[in-house]
Backbone as CSV, one residue per row, in Angstrom:
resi,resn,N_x,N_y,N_z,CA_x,CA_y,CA_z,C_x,C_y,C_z
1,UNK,1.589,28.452,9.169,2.087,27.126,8.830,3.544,27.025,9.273
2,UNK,4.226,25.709,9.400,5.133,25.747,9.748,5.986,24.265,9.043
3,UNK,7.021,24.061,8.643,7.586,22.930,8.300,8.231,22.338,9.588
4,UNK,7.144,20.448,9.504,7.845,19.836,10.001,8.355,18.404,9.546
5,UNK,9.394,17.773,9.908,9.969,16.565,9.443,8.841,15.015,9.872
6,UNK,8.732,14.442,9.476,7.868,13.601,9.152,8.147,12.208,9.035
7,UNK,8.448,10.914,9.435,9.256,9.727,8.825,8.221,8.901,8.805
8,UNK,8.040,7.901,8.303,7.287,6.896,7.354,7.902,5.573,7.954
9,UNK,7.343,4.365,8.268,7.822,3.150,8.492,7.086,2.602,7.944
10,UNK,7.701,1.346,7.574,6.902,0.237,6.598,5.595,0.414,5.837
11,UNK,4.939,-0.131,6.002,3.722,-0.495,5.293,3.065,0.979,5.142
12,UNK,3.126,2.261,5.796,2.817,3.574,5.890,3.900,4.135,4.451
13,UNK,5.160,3.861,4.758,6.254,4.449,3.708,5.666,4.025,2.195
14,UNK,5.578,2.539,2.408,5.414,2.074,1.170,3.819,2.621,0.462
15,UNK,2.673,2.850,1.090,1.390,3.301,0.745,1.363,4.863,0.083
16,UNK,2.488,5.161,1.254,2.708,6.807,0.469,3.551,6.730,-0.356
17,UNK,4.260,6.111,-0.335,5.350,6.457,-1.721,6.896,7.131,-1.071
18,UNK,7.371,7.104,-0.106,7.944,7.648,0.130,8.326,7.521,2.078
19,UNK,9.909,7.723,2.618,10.007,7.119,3.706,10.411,8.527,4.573
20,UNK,10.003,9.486,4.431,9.990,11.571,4.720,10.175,12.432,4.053
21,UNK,9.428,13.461,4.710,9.068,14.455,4.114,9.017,15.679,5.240
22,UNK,8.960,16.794,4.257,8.785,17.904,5.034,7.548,18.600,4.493
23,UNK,6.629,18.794,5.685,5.562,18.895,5.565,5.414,20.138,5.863
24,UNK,4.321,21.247,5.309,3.851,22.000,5.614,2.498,21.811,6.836
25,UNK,2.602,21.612,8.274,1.438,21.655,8.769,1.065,22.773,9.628
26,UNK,-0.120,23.284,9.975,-0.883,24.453,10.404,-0.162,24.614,12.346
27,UNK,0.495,25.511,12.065,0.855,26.713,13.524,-0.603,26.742,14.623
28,UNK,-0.301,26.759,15.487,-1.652,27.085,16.725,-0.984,27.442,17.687
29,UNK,-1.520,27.888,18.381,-1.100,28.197,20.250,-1.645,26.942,21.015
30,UNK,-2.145,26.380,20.829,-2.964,24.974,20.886,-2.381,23.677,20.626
31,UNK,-3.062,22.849,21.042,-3.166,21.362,20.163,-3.810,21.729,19.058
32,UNK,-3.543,20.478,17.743,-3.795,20.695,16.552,-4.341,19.272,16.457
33,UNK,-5.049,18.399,15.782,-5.586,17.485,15.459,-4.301,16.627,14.526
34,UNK,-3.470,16.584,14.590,-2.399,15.705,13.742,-2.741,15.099,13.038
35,UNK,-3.368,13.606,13.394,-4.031,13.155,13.166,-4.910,12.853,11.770
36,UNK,-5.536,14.350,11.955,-7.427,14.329,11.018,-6.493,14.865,10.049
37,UNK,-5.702,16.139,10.230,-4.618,16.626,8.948,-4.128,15.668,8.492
38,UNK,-3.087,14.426,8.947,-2.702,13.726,7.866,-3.576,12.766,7.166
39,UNK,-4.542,12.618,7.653,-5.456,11.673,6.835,-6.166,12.170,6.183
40,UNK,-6.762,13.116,6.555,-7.199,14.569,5.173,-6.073,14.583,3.933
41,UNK,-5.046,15.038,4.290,-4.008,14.644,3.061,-3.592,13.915,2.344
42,UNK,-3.526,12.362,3.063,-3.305,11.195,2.500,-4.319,10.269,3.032
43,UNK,-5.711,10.065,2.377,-6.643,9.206,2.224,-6.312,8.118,2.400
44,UNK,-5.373,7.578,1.952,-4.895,5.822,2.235,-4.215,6.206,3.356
45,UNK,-4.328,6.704,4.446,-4.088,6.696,6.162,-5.442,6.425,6.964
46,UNK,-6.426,6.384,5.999,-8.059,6.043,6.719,-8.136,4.668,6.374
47,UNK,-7.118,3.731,5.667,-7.167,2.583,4.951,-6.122,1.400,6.241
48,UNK,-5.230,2.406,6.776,-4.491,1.551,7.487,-4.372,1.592,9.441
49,UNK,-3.375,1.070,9.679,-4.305,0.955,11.144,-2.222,1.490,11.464
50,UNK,-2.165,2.564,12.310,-0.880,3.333,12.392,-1.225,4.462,14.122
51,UNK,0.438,3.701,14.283,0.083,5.192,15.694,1.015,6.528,15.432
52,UNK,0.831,7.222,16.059,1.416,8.421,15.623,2.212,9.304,16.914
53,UNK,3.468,9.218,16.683,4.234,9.827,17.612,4.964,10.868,16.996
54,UNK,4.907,11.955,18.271,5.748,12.815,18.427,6.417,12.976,19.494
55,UNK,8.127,13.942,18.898,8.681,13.806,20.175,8.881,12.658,21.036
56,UNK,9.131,11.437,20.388,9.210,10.249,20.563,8.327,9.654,21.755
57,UNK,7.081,10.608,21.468,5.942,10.170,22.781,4.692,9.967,22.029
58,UNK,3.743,9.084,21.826,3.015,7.873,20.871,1.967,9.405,22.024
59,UNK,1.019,9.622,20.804,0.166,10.527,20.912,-1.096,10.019,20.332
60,UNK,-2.419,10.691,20.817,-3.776,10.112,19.942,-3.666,11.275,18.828
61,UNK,-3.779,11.885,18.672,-3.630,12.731,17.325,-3.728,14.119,17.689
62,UNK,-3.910,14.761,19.452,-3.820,16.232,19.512,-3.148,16.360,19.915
63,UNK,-1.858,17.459,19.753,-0.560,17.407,19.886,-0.460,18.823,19.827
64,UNK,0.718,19.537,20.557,1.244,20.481,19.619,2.518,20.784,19.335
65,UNK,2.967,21.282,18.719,4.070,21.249,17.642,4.828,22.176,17.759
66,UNK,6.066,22.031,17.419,7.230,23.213,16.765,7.470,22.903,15.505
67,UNK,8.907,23.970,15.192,9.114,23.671,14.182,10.372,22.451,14.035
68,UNK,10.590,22.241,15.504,11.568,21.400,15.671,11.655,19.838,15.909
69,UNK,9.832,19.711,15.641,8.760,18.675,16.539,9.022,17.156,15.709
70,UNK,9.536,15.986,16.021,9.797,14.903,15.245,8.572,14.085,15.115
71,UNK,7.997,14.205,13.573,6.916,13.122,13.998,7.176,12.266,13.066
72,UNK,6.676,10.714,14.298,6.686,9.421,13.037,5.715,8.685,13.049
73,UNK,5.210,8.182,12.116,4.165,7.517,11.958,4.889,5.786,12.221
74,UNK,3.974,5.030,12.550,4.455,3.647,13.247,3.252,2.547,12.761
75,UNK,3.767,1.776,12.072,2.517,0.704,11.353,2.639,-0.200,12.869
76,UNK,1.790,-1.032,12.482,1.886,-2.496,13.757,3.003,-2.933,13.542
77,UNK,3.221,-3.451,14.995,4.911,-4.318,14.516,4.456,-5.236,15.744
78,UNK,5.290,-6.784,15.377,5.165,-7.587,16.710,7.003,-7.797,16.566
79,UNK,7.230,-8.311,17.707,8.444,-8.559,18.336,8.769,-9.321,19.574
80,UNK,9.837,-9.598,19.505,9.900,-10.520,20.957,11.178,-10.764,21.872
């Protein structure tokens, strides 16, 4: 396992309770499913519709990681 930093935006922050964290998630030599882990953990992430970046590069959920690895979760946003 390894701790990584984690940030929360809107409608994601507010569902969890909270706008980061440091997470304990699972070490590989590999990609890891990001993804299926955080929604395994937090059930109300199968409830909302969110993309998931790391390393400020918007990923489908297999990724792999350090311990240095920035991930943020991103609700819908419009803008103009």
């Amino acid at each position: 396992m390894m701790n990584c930093k984690i940030i929360y935006f809107g409608l994601i922050a507010d569902a969890l309770g909270m706008p980061t964290e440091t997470l304990q998630v699972p070490s590989s030599d590999g990609p890891i499913d990001l993804r299926g882990f955080l929604e395994e953990k937090y059930p109300a992430l199968k409830t909302l519709t969110w993309k998931l970046a790391v390393d400020q590069e918007i990923v489908d959920g297999l990724c792999t990681l350090t311990e240095s690895s920035e991930i943020v979760l991103l609700p819908p946003f419009a803008g103009g």
